[in-house]
C-alpha positions as CSV (number, residue, x, y, z in Angstrom):
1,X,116.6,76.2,48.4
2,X,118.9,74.7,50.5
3,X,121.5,77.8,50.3
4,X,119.0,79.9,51.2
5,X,118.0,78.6,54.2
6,X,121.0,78.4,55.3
7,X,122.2,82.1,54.2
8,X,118.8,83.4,56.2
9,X,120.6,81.4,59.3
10,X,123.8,83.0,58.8
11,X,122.4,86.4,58.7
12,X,120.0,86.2,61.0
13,X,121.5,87.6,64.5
14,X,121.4,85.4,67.5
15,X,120.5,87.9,70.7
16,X,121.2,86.4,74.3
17,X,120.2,88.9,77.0
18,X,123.5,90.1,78.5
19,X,124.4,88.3,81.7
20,X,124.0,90.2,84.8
21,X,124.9,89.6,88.5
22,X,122.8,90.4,91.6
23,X,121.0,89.0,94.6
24,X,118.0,87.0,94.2
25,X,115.4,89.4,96.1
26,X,112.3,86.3,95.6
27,X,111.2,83.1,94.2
28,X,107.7,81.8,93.2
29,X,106.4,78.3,93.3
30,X,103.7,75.9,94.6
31,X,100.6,74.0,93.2
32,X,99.4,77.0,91.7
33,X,103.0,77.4,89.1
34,X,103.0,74.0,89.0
35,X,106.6,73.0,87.8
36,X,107.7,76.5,86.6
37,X,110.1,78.7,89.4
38,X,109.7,82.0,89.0
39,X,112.8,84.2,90.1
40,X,113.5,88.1,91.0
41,X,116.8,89.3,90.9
42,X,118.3,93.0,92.3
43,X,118.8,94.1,89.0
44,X,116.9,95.3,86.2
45,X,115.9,92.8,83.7
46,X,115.6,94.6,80.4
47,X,113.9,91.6,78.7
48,X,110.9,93.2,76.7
49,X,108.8,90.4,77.9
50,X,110.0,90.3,81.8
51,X,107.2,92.8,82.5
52,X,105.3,91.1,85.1
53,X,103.1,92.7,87.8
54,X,104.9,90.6,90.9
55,X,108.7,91.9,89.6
56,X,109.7,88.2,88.4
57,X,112.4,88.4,86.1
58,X,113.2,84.7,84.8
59,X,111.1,81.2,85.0
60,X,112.4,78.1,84.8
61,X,111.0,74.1,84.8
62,X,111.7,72.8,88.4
63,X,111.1,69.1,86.7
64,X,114.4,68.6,85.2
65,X,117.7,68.0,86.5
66,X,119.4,71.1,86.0
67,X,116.4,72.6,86.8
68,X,116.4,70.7,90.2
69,X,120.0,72.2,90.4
70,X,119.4,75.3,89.6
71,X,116.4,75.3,92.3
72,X,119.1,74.3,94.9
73,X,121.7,77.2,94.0
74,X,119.0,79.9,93.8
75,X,117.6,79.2,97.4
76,X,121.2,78.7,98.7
77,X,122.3,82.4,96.6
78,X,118.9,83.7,98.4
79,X,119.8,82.0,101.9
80,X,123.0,83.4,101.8
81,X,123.0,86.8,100.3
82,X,125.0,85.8,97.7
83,X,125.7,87.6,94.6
84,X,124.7,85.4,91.3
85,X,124.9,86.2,87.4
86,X,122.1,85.1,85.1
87,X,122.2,85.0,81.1
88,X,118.6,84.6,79.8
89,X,117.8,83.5,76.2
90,X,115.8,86.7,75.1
91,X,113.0,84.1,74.7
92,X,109.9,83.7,77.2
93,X,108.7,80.5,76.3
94,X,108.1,78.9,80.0
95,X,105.8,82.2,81.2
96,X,105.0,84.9,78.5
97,X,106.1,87.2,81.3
98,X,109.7,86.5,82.6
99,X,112.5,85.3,80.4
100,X,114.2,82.2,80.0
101,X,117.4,81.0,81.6
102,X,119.9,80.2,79.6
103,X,122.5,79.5,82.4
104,X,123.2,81.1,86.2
105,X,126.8,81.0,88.0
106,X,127.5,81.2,91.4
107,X,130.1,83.0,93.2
C-alpha cells in the first residue's frame, strides 16, 4: 500500500502558475476582507480560478509575517511604479476567486 501511495505521488505532476512580472494596478482590504489582501497585477493572470468581477488576481493572509512583508513590498511596488514578479500556487484556497501566492520578488 505503501508503494503505491507513493508511486501516485511520483506521478502525479506538481503545476505552479508561471511567474510573471508587472505593476500592481490595486489592492483590496478592510473590515469587510478581513485578514485576506486582495492584489491586481498589469498582467493577465491565467489562473482558471482568478476570475473575479473586480480584476483581483492573487489573495493573501495579511496576519502572518511574511504576509505583513509582503503587504509592505506590494504598497511600496504600487507607490513606486515598480515592476514586481509573482509565482502563484495554482491553488485558490484563501478566496475561491484569486490564486494563491506562492512567493513575489521585487526589483
Amino acid at each position: 500500500m505503501k508503494f503505491k501511495v507513493l508511486s501516485l505521488l511520483a506521478l502525479s505532476p506538481i503545476v505552479w502558475a508561471t511567474p510573471q512580472e508587472g505593476t500592481v494596478i490595486k489592492m483590496e482590504f478592510g473590515p469587510a476582507t478581513g485578514a485576506t489582501i486582495h492584489v491586481d497585477m498589469s498582467f493577465n493572470n491565467s489562473t482558471p480560478c482568478a476570475n473575479n468581477s473586480n480584476g483581483y488576481d492573487y489573495s493573501f493572509n495579511i496576519n502572518t509575517e511574511i504576509g505583513k512583508t509582503m503587504f509592505a513590498t506590494f504598497l511600496a511596488a504600487q507607490r513606486s511604479k515598480s515592476n514586481i514578479k509573482v509565482s502563484g500556487t495554482g491553488n485558490c484556497g484563501i478566496n475561491s476567486n484569486t490564486e494563491d501566492i506562492r512567493w513575489i520578488q521585487s526589483k
